[in-house]
N, C-alpha and C positions, 0 to 999 in steps of 0.2 A: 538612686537618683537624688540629688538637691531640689530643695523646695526653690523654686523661681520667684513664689508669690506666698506669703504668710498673713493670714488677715486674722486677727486676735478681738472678739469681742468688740465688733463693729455694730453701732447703732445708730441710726438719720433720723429725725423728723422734719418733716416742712413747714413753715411759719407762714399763717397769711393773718389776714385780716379776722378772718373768723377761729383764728384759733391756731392751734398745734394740731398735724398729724403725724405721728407715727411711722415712721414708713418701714422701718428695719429695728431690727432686737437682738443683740447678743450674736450677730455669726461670727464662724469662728471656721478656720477650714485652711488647706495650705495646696498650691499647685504645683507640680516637681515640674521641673525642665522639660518641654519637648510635650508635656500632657496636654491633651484635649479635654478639657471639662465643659459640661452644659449643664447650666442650672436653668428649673424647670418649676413652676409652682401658678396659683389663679392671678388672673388681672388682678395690678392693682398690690401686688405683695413684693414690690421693692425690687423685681431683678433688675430694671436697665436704669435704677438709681445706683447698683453697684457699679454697674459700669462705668455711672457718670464719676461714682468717688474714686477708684481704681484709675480713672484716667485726669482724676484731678478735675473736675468740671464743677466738683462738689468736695464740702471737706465734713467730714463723720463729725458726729456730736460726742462722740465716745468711739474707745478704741484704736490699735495702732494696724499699719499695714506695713511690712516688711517687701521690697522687692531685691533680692540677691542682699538680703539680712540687712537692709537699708532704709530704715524710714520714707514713706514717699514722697515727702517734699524736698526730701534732700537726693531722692534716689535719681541718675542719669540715665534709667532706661528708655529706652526709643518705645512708646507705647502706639500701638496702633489700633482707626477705631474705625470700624465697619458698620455703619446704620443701615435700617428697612429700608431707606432709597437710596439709588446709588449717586441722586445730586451728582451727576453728568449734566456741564453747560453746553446746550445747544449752540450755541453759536462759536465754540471751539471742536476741534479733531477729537478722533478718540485718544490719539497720542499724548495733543497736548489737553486733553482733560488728565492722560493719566499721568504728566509732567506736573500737576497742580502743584501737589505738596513740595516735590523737591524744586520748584520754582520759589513759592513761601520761604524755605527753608535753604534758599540760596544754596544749592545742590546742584546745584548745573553745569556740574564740572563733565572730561570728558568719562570717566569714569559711569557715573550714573546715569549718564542720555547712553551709553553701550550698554550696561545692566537693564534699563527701561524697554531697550530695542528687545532683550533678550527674553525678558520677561514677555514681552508683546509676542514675538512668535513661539516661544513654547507655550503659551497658553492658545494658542489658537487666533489671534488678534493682528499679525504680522500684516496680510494682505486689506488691511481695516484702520490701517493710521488715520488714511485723511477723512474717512468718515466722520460724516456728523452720528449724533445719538439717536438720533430719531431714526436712522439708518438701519441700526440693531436692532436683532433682536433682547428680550430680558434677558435671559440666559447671558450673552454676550457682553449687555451694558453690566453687570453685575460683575463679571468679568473682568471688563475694565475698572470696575470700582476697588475690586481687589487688586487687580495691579498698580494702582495706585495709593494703595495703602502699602502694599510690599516693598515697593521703589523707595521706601522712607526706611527699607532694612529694621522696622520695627521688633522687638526682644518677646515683645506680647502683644496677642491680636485679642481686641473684642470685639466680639460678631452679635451686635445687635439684631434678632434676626430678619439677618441680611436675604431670607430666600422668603418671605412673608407676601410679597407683590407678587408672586412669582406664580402662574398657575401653574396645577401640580405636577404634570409631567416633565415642565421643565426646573419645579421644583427640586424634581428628584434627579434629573439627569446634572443641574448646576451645585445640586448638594454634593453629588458623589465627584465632580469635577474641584472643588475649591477643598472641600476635605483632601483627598489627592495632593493634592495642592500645597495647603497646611503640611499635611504631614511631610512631606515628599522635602521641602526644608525645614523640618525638623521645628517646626513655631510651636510656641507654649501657647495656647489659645485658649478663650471663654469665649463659648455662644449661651445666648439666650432663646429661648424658643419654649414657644407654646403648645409645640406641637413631639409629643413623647414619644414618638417612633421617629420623629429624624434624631429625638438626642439620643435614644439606642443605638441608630444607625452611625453616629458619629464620633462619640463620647468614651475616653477612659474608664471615667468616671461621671456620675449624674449627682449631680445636689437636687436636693427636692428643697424649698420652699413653702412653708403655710402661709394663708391668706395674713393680711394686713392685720400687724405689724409682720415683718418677715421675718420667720424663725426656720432654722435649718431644723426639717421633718428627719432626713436622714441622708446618706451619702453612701451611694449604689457602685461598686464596682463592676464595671461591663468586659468583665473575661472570656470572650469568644474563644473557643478552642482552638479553631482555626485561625492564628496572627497573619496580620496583615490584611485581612478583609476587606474590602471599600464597603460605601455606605450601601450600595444594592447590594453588593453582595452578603452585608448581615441581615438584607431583611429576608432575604429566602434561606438565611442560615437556620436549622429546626431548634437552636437555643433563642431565638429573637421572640419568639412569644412570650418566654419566660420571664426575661429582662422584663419587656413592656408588663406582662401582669405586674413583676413586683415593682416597678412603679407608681402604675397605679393604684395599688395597692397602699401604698404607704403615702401618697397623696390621696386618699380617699378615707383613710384613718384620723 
């Protein structure tokens, strides 16, 4: 595989009034085409500030990031970014909440409103256009939050965790649905998540993170014997205990 994503000795601090903190220290790590990574580590130790640098919202104190061996300010990939809410406006459709971006983005060719349709009904949302949000359920509006990140043909997804509101059966039934998802067209992705048995159930690969400043603890290969697995399906897999010990394990050292 090509690395999609090369981050080289990356480090942030935040400036305010009372000072300098810290937030990140020397990570370094790279993500091949098409991988799922989930980095995982305590409040507070820098993961959805990579997000913020990775999608430009923030620019590193030190260090370079590579996408398709491209520096990122200069790189043209279509980055896509999934937050804890799915920020669905009430007083628009689900359709045209999930029009937003390629509205922004002057997108509105006939092209993309048939890709948007298309995505609407394979993901289960076809018969739900003219709904409002409040209409849905989470699972659903979550849903549409991701069809409306995908509709923008994004190269890399980050997934702030985006299933965090979500109680937990419909955690787990909207995890194993948007994973599916992800993988099913092939997107290079980063979720964040606090929670270590959804990044087992998700992940190629697992970055661990130590407390503030944020240092890479170590980087877990998630080799299920059985390929192809959805995310229920790894957790009643009998290698899925093992993964989670040696995570936490190595967040615990």
């Amino acid at each position: 595989m090509t690395a999609k994503l090369e981050v080289s000795g990356l480090s942030y601090s935040y400036h305010s009034m009372d000072g300098e903190t810290q937030a990140l220290s020397n990570i370094s790590f790279t993500v091949d085409t098409g991988e799922f990574i989930a980095i995982v580590g305590p409040s507070g130790c820098g993961k959805s500030t990579l997000l913020s640098i990775f999608s430009g919202l923030l620019k590193p104190d030190e260090g370079e990031i590579l996408i398709d061996g491209i520096p990122l300010p200069d790189s043209k990939v279509n980055i896509g970014y999934m937050l804890q809410k799915d920020h669905l406006f009430e007083w628009r459709s689900i359709l045209s909440n999930a029009a937003l971006g390629l509205e922004i983005q002057h997108k509105m060719d006939e092209r993309h409103k048939n890709d948007l349709r298309e995505l609407m009904n394979s993901y289960g949302l076809g018969n739900f256009e003219n709904s409002r949000p409040s209409e849905l359920s989470g699972g659903m509006r979550q849903r549409a939050a991701l069809i409306r990140t995908l509709a923008l043909e994004p190269d890399i997804l980050l997934l702030d965790e985006p299933f965090s509101a979500l109680d937990y059966q419909t955690r787990l039934s909207v995890c194993d649905d948007i994973s599916t998802i992800i993988r099913g067209r092939h997107k290079t992705a980063i979720l964040i998540t606090h929670d270590l048995s959804e990044a087992v159930s998700v992940a190629d690969r697992i970055i661990i993170l130590s407390k503030r400043p944020g240092r890479i603890k170590g980087i877990l290969p998630i080799p299920f014997s059985t390929p192809g697995l959805s995310p229920l399906e790894r957790r009643n897999d009998p290698e899925f205990s093992g993964y989670f010990n040696e995570v936490w394990k190595i967040l615990q050292n």
